[in-house]
Structure formats: structure tokens, C-alpha cells
C-alpha positions as CSV (number, residue, x, y, z in Angstrom):
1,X,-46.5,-43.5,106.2
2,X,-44.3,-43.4,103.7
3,X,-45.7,-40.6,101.9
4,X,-45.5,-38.5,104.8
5,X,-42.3,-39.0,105.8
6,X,-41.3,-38.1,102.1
7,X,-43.9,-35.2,102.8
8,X,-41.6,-34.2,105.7
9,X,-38.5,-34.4,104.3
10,X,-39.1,-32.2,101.7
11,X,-40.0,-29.6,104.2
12,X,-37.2,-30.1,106.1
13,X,-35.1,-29.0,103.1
14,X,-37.2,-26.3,102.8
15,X,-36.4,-25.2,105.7
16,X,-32.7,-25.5,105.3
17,X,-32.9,-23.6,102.0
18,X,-34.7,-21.0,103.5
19,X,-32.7,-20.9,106.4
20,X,-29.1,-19.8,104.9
21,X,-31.4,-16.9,103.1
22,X,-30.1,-14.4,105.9
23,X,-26.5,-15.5,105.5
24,X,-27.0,-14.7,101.4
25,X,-28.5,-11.4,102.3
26,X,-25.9,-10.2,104.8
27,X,-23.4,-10.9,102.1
28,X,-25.3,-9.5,99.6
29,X,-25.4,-6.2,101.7
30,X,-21.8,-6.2,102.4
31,X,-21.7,-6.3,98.2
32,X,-22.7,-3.2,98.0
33,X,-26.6,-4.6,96.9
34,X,-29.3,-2.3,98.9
35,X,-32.5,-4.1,99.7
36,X,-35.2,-3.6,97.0
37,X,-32.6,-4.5,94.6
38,X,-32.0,-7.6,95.9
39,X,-35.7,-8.2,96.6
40,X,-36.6,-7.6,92.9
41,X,-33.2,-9.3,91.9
42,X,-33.9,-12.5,94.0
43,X,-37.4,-13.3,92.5
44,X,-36.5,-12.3,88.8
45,X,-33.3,-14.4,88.8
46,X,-35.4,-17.3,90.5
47,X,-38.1,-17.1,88.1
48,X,-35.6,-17.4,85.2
49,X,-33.9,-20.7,86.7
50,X,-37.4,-22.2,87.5
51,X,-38.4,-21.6,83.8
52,X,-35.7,-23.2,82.4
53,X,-36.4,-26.2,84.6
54,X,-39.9,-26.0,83.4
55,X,-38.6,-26.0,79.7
56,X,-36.0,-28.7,80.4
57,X,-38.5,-30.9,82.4
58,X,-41.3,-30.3,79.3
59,X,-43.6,-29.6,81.8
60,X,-46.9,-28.0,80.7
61,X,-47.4,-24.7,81.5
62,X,-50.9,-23.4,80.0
63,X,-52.9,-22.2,83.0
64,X,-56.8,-21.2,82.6
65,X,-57.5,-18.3,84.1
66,X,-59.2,-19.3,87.1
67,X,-55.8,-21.4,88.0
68,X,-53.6,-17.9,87.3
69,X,-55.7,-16.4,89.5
70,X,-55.1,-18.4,92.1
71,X,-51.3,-18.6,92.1
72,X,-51.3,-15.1,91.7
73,X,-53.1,-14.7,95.2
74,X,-50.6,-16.9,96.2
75,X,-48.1,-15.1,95.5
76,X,-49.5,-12.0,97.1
77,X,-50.3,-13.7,99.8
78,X,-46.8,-15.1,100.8
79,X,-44.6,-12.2,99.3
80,X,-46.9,-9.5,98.7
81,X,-48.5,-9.5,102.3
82,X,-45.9,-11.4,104.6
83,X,-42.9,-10.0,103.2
84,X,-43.6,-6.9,103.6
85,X,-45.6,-7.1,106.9
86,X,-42.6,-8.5,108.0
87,X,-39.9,-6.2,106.7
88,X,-42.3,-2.9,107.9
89,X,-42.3,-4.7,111.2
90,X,-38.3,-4.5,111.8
91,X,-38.3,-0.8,111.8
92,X,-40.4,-0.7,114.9
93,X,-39.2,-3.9,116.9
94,X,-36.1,-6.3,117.2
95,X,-35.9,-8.4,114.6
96,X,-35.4,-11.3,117.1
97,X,-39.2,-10.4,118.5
98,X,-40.2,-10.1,114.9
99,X,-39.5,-13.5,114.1
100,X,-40.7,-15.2,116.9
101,X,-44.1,-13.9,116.3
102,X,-44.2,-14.5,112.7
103,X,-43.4,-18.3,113.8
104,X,-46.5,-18.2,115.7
105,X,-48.2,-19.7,112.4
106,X,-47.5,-23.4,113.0
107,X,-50.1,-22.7,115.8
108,X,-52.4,-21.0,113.5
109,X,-52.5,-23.4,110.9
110,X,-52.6,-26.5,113.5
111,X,-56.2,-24.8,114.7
112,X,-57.2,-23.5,111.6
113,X,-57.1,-27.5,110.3
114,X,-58.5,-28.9,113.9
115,X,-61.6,-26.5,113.3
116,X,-62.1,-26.1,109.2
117,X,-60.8,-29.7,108.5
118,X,-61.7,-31.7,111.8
119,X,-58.0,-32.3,111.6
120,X,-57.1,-34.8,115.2
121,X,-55.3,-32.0,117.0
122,X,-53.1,-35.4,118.9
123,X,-51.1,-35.3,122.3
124,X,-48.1,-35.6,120.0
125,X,-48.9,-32.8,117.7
126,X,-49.5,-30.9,120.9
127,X,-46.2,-31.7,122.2
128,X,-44.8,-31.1,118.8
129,X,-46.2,-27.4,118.9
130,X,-45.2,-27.2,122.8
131,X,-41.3,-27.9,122.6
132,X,-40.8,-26.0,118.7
133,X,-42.6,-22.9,120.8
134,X,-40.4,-23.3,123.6
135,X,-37.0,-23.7,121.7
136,X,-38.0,-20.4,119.5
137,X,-38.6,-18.4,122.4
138,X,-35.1,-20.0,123.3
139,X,-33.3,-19.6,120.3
140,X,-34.7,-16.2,119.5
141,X,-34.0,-15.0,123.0
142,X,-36.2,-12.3,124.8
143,X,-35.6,-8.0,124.0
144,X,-35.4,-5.7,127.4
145,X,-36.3,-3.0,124.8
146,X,-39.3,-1.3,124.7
147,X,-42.1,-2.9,122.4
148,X,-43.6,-0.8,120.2
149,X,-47.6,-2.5,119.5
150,X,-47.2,-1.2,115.5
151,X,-44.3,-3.9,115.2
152,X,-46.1,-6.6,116.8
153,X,-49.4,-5.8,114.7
154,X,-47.4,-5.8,111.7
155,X,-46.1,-9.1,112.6
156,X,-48.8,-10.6,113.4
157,X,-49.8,-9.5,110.5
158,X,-46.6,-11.5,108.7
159,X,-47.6,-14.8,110.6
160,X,-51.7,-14.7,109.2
161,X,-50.1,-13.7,105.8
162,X,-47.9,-17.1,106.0
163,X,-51.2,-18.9,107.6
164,X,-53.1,-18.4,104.5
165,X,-50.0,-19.0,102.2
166,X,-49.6,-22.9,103.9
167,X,-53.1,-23.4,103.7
168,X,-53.9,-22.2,100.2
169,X,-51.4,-23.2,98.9
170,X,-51.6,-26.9,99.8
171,X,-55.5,-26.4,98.2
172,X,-53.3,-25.2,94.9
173,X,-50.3,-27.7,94.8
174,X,-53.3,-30.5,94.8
175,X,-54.1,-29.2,91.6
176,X,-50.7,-28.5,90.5
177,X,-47.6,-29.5,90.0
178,X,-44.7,-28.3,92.3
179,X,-42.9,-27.0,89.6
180,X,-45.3,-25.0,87.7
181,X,-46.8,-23.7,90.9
182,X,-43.5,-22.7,91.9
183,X,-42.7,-21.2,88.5
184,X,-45.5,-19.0,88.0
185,X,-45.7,-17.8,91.8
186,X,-41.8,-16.7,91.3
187,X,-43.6,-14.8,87.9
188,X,-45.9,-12.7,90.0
189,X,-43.6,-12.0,92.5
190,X,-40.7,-11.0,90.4
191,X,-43.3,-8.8,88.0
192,X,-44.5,-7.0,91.3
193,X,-41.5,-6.1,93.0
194,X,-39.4,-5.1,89.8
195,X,-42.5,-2.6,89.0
196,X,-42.3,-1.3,92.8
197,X,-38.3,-0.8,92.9
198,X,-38.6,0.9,89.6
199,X,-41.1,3.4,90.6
200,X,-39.8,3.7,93.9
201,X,-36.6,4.2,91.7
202,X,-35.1,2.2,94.2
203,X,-33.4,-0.8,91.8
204,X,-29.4,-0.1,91.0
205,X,-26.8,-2.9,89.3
206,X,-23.9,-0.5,90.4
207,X,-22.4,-3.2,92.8
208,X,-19.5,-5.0,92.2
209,X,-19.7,-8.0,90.1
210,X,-18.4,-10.5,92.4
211,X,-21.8,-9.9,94.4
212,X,-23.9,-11.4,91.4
213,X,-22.9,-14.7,93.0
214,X,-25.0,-14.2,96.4
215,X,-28.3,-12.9,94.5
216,X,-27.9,-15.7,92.8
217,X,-27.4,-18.4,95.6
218,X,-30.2,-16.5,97.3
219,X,-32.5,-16.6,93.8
220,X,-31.4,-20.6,93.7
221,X,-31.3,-21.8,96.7
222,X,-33.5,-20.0,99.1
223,X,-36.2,-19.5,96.2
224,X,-36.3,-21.7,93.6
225,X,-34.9,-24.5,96.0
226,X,-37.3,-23.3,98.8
227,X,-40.5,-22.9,97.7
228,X,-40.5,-26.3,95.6
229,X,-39.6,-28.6,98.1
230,X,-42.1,-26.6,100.2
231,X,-44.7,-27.5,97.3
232,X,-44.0,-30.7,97.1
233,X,-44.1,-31.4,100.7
234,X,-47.4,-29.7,100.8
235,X,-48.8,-32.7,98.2
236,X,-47.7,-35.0,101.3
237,X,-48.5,-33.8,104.4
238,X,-50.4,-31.6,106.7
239,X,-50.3,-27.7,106.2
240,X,-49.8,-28.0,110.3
241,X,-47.5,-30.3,110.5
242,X,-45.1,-28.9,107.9
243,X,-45.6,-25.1,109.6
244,X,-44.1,-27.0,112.4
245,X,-41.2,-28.7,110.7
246,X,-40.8,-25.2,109.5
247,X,-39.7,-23.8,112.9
248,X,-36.4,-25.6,111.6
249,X,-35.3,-22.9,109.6
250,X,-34.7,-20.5,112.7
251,X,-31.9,-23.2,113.9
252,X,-30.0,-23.2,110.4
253,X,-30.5,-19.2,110.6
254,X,-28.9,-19.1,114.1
255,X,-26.3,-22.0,113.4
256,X,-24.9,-21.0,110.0
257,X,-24.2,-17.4,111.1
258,X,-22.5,-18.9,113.6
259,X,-20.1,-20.4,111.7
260,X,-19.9,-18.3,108.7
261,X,-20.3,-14.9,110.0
262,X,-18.9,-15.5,113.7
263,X,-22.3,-14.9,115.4
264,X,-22.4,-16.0,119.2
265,X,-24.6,-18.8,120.0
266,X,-25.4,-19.2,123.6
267,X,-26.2,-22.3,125.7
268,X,-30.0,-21.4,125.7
269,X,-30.2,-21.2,121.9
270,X,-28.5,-24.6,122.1
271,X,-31.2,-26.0,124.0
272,X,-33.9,-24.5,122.0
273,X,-32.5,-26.2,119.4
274,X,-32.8,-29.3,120.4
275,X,-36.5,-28.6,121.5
276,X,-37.1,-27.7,117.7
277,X,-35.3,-31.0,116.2
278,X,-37.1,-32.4,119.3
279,X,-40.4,-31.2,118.4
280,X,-40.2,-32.7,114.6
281,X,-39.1,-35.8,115.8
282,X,-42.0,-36.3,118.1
283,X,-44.4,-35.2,115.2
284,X,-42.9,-38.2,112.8
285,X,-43.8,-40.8,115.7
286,X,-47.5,-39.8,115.0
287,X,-49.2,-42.1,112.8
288,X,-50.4,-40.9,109.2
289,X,-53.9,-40.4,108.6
290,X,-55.1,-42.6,106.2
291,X,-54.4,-41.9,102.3
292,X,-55.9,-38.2,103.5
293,X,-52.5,-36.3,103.7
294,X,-52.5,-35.5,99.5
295,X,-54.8,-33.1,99.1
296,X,-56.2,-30.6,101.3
297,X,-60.3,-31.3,102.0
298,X,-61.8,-29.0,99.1
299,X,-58.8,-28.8,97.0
């Protein structure tokens, strides 16, 4: 039990660091830094800070190349194919729509375990998936404007890219540590966009130094920081019940734009709030499956 509240922890400061991501951005925009840029900036600069904590931790870092394989379709899989699912999805529906049906993963991954893994889909996990649902069609709101199928496809699309990312990637954290994982995913994904922003010719430093600092809180904090306590967390618990805990990261969205960029938060995305925080708590009442949370069956 112990384990996996550790487990959970860990992917509740995920969440957080991945959270004040869109607060980075927006400031990064207003810095004068366009989007691929700070795409291709955000996974290079991450990559560096994750090596030197490699180096600094003298972890080891050979991979064969069955295991480089693998990360590398992790990588793809998160950032290749949910990123940009996701971004091609805002130019044809609300972002606020967008999101809500990329967080329709947690569900995914809960049945994908219940059938593949004989996982106990348990009245509180149920409740746990019932009230984080509810508070992000809450917090998220609903759109009177037109939906336009493309957007939802590609989002959906998003949401089975992150599906496969959780539950792979809980196979490949079994076999390796956070840190590496983290490292060498950050490689691929750096390596791929820097290649596409230079041929799309898309990639330009001419932005005011001062706006270094937000790539780089983005590159440290909602990447490096991110993605390993999401790892790690992995090693603990559930691919399910951290998709879950995830749904956290749309209330530190919502809450810190509120303060630091003078967003409006209304009484309803108040109350889906609460269902969220609700939602994990309910899920850390459940009792732990036996020594089983570790590794993923098959990993």
C-alpha cells in the first residue's frame, strides 16, 4: 500500500508539472517564440538537463537495440502521435472540446487493463472514473459552436496515442529506470522535431533573450520534471489508475491561469474540481493489489 501511494504521488506531481505547461507556453508566445521553435526548443533543452542528471547520477546508459527500439516507439507514440493529433485538432475545434476528449484516456486504459490484464474494474475505480469525467466536462465547460467531426477524430486520435503511451510505457519503465527512460525518450523527441522545424524552416532564436527563461522552465519542469515522476509512478501503480490521477493536471491548467494570467474561473469549474481531487481521493481508499502494481503483466 505503501508502494502505491508513493506510485500516486509521483503522478500527482506529474500532473502538476505538466499542468503549468500552458502558462510557460502563453509566456513563451508573448516572448516573441512561435510554436515549432518552442516545440523543438522544449525537448532539446530537456534532453540536455536530463543527460546531465544521467551523468551526475552515473547512471548507465548502454541500451541494446531491441530496448532503443522500444523507447523510440515511445517516444513516437506520446509526442510523435499525440502531440500532433492534438495540436492538428485545435485548428478545427475549441481547444476546451479538444481536451476533454483527449482526457477520455483514463477510461481507455481502465478497460484496456480490465480486458488484456483481468485488471478488477472495482465500484471505487468506477466512481473514480465517474466524478474525474464529470468535473472535466465541468471544468472544461461545453462549446455552442459548431463541431467539426475532423477535430474530434483527430482527438480521439490524441487520447488512443496517450492510451498506448501509459500502457507501454509502464511495460518499458519495468525494464528501465525512470531516468534513462526519460532521457533517451526526450533524445528521440528532440532529434525529431529539431529535423521537422528545420525543414519546415520553421525554427528562429530571434526572440528576446529574457524569453530563454520560459523554454527553459517549460524544458525543466513540464518535461524533464514531468515525464519522470510520470515514469516512476508507472513502476508503482496501475497505468489506469494513474490516467485517472492524471485528469489533475486540467485543474492546475485552469487554476494557475487564473492567478497568473487573470483567467475567469466560474463556480462550475470550481465544482468540477473538486469532483477531480474527489475522484483521486476515492481511488486511494481502494486497496492495492497484492505486490502486482510493479510491473505491468508481460513487461
Amino acid at each position: 500500500m505503501k508502494q502505491e501511494h508513493a506510485g500516486a504521488a509521483l503522478v500527482v506531481l506529474s500532473a502538476v508539472c505538466y499542468g503549468v505547461m500552458a502558462v510557460f507556453i502563453k509566456l513563451a508566445y508573448a516572448g516573441q517564440i512561435n510554436l515549432i521553435t518552442a516545440l523543438a526548443g522544449r525537448f532539446v533543452l530537456a534532453s540536455l538537463f536530463m543527460w546531465v542528471a544521467v551523468w551526475i547520477g552515473r547512471q548507465p546508459v548502454s541500451l541494446s537495440r531491441r530496448e532503443a527500439a522500444s523507447l523510440l516507439l515511445l517516444s513516437l507514440l506520446g509526442y510523435g502521435g499525440g502531440s500532433t493529433f492534438f495540436f492538428a485538432s485545435l485548428l478545427h475545434i475549441p481547444a476546451s472540446l479538444a481536451s476533454l476528449v483527449l482526457f477520455t484516456h483514463p477510461v481507455m486504459v481502465s478497460l484496456y487493463e480490465v480486458v488484456a490484464y483481468r485488471y478488477p474494474l472495482t465500484v471505487k475505480k468506477l466512481a473514480a472514473l465517474g466524478l474525474s469525467t464529470a468535473g472535466l466536462l465541468l471544468v472544461l465547460g461545453n462549446t455552442s459552436e459548431r463541431v467539426d467531426p475532423r477535430g474530434v477524430l483527430l482527438a480521439l486520435g490524441a487520447a488512443l496515442s496517450y492510451t498506448a503511451y501509459l500502457l507501454y510505457g509502464k511495460k518499458v519503465v519495468g525494464r528501465r529506470s525512470p531516468m534513462i527512460t526519460t532521457a533517451y525518450v526526450l533524445t528521440f523527441a528532440a532529434a525529431g522535431f529539431t529535423l521537422f522545424g528545420l525543414a519546415a524552416g520553421g525554427i528562429s532564436l530571434g526572440f528576446p533573450a529574457a524569453s530563454w527563461t520560459w523554454l527553459a522552465a517549460m524544458a525543466l519542469v513540464s518535461t524533464c520534471m514531468g515525464i519522470w515522476f510520470l515514469f516512476a509512478g508507472l513502476k508503482r501503480i496501475e497505468a489506469g489508475k494513474a490516467s485517472i490521477i492524471s485528469t489533475l493536471e486540467v485543474v492546475v491548467t485552469v487554476s494557475l491561469s487564473a492567478v497568473l494570467l487573470g483567467d475567469v474561473i466560474t463556480p462550475a469549474q470550481v465544482a468540477g474540481g473538486a469532483m477531480i481531487l474527489a475522484g483521486i481521493t476515492v481511488l486511494q481508499l481502494q486497496p492495492g493489489r497484492a505486490g502486482g502494481e510493479g510491473t505491468a503483466p508481460g513487461g
